[in-house]
C-alpha positions in Angstrom: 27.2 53.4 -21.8 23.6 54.2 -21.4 22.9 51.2 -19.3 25.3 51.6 -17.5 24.5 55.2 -16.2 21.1 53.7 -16.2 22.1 51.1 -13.8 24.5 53.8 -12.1 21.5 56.0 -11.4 18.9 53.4 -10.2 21.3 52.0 -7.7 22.0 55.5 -6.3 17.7 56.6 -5.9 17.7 53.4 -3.9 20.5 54.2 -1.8 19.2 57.6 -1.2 15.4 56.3 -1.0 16.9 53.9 1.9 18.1 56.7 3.7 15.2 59.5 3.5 12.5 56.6 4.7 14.9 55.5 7.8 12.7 56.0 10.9 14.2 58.7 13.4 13.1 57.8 16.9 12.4 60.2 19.4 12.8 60.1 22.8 11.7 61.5 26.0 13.2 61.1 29.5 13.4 62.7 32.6 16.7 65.0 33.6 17.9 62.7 35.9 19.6 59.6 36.5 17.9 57.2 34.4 18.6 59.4 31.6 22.2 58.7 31.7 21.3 55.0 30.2 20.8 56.9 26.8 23.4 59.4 27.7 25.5 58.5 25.2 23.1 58.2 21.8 21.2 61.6 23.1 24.8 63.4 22.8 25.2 61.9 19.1 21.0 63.1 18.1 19.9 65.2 20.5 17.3 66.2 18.5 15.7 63.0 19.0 15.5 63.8 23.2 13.8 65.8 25.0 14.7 65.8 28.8 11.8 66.9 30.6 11.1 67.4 34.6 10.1 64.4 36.5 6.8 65.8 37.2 5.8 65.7 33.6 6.2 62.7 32.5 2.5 61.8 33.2 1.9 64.2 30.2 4.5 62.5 28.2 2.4 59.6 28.2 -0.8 61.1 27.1 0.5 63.3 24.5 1.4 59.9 23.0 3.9 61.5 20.4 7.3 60.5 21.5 8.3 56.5 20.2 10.4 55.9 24.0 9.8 57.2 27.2 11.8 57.1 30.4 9.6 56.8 33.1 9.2 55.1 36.8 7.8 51.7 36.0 5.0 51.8 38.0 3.7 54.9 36.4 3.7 53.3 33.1 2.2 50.5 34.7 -0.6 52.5 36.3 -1.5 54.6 33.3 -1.3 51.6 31.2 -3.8 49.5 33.4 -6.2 52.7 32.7 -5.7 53.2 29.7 -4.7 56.1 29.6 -1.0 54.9 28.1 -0.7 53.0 24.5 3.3 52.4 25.9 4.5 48.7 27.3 7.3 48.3 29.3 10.7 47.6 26.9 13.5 47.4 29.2 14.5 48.2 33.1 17.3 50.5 32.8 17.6 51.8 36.3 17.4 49.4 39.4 17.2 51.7 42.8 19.6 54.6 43.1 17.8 55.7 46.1 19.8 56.1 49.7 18.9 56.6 53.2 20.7 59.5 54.1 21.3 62.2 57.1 24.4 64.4 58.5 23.8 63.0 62.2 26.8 61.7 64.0 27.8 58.0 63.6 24.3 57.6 61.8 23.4 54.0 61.4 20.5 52.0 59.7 19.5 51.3 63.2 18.1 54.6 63.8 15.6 53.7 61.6 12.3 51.4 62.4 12.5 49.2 59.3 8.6 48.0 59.2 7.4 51.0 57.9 11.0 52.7 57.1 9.8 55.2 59.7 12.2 56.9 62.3 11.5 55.3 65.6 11.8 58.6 67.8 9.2 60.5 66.0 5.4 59.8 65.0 4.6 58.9 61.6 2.5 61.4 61.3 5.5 63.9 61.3 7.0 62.1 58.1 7.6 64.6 55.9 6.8 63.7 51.8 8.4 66.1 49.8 8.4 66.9 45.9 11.4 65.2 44.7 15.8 64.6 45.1 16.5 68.5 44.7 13.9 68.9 47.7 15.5 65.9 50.1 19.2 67.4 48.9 18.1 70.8 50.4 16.4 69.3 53.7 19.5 66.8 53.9 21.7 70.0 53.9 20.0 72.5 56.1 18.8 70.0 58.6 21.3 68.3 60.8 19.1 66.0 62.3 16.7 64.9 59.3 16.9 61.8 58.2 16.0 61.2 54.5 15.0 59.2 51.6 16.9 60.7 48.6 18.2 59.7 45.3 21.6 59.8 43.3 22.8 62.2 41.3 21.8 64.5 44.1 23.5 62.8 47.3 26.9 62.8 45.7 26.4 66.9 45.0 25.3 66.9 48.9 28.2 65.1 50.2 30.3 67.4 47.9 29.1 70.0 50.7 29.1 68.3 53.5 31.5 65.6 54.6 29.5 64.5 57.6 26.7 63.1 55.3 26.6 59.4 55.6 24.5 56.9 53.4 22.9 53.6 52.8 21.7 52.2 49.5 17.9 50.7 49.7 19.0 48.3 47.2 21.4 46.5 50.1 17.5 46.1 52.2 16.0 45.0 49.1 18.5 42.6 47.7 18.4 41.1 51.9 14.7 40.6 51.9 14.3 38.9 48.6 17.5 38.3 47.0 17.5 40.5 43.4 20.5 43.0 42.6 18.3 45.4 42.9 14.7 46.7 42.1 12.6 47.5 39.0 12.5 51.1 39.8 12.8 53.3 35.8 12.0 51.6 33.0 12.2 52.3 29.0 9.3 52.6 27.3 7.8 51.9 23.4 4.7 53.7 22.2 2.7 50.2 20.8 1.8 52.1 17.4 5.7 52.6 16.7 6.5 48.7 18.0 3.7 47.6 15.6 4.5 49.9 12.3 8.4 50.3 13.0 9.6 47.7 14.5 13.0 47.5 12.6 13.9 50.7 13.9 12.3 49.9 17.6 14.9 46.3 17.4 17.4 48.9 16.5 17.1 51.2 19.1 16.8 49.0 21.8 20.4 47.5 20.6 22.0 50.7 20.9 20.5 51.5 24.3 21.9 48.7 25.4 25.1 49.2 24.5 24.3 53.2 26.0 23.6 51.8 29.7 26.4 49.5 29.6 29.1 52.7 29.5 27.6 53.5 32.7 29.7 51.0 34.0 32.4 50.3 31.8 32.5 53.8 29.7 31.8 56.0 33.0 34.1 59.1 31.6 32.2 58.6 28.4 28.7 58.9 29.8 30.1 61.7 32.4 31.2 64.0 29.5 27.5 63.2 27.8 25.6 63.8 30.7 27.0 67.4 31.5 27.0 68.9 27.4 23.3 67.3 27.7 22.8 69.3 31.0 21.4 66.0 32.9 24.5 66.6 35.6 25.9 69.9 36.2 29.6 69.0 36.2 32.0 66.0 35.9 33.1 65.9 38.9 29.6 64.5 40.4 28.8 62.7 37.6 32.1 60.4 37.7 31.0 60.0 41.5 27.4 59.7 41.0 27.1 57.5 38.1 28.7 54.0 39.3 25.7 54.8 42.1 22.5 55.3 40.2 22.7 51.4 39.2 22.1 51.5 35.4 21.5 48.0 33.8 20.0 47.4 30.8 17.9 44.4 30.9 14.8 43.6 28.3 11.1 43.2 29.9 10.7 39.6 29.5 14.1 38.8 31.3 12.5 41.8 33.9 9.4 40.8 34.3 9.9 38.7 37.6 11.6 41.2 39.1 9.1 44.1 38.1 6.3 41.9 39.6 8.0 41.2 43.0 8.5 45.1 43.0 5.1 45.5 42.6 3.9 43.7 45.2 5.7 45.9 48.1 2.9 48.1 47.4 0.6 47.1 44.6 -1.5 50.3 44.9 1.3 52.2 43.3 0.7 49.8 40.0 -2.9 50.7 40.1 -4.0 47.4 42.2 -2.4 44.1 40.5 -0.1 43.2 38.5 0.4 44.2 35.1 -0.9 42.2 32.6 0.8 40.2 29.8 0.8 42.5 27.0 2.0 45.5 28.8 5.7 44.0 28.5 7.1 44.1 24.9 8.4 41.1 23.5 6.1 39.3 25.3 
């Protein structure tokens, strides 16, 4: 009887030692649209995430405290070449939700000057560069005549307004020009010193955010109910029309990597000058 409490009890502190040491990853992203590819694990731990503005993500990176990071890939990339960024390039999870759009009548990709993406009537001087999609949503709204550049989830709550609002994907230009579905626009990123001393749990993760970025597509009710108890998007109603837009797809760096490079090289200045190197892609 004794052994077999004895037995009974060593089986149960290694069962609860198993659970006390497993790894809780955190997470940062920014609230927008490539946040919906985690949409779905953030609702189940969101005290793992914290959804931060756009703007900060830079200090994300140098805080160097969260184990993933959402973030535009050629930020990471940037800081990374500096470095100013221990983080390496995971997965692409969001391939071009940005649109061309303007509320002028029968507007047409035509009325725009495609070498340079810069509206033929007006000097490029006059181009306007503003902060970021709740900016373009407001000038895309008040302006009749403004053609912009703006982004998903915000053009869907625009055309919500305004019916007169018509659009056109940059990922149709991009996937003419060079063939890809698409380009490396967000990517997820691992902080090297979790990768190296937890990589179990990083393997683990990176399963389950697949999965996550997948219901973006074939979940889209799922992920539209996550994304508004999260507060990424502010009702369902846009975020069943907005999500099948933002082009979520999971796909890991190595299999990425071409496709990050050719992105690059539109304007390499934006990835710090060249190409990144080798061992800013994990798995490589």
């Amino acid at each position: 009887m004794k052994k077999l409490l004895s037995a009974f009890i060593c089986v149960a502190l290694c069962v609860f030692t198993s659970f006390s040491q497993e790894y809780a990853v955190k997470v940062s992203a920014p609230n927008g649209a490539p946040s919906l590819s985690l949409a779905t694990l953030a609702q189940k731990n969101p005290e793992n995430y914290t959804f931060v503005s756009a703007e900060t993500i830079p200090a994300e990176f140098a805080s160097n405290k969260a184990d993933f990071i959402i973030a535009p890939i050629n930020a990471g990339a940037k800081l990374f070449k500096m470095g100013k960024s221990t983080y390496r390039l995971a997965a692409v999870v969001t391939w071009g939700n940005l649109y061309f759009a303007s509320q002028r009548k029968k507007f047409k990709m035509k009325d725009i000057k495609k070498n340079g993406i810069t509206p033929p009537e007006i000097s490029p001087k006059k181009v306007e560069y503003l902060a970021g999609a709740a900016n373009t949503q407001s000038l895309l709204l008040s302006d009749k005549n403004a053609i912009v550049l703006t982004a998903e989830p915000a053009l869907t709550a625009a055309k919500m307004k305004n019916q007169n609002i018509t659009s056109y994907a940059l990922n149709d230009f991009f996937k003419k020009s060079f063939g890809f579905n698409g380009f490396a626009q967000a990517g997820l990123f691992v902080r090297s010193e979790t990768a190296e001393n937890e990589s179990d749990a990083v393997k683990s993760f990176l399963r389950d955010a697949e999965e996550s970025a997948k219901k973006c597509t074939s979940d889209v009710q799922t992920v539209a109910k996550a994304a508004v108890e999260l507060e990424i998007l502010p009702n369902e109603k846009v975020a069943l029309s907005a999500i099948p837009n933002c082009a979520i797809r999971f796909v890991n760096a190595k299999e990425a990597k071409k496709i990050v490079e050719q992105t690059a090289k539109i304007d390499i200045a934006q990835y710090g000058g060249v190409l990144p190197s080798d061992d800013f892609y994990y798995g490589e």
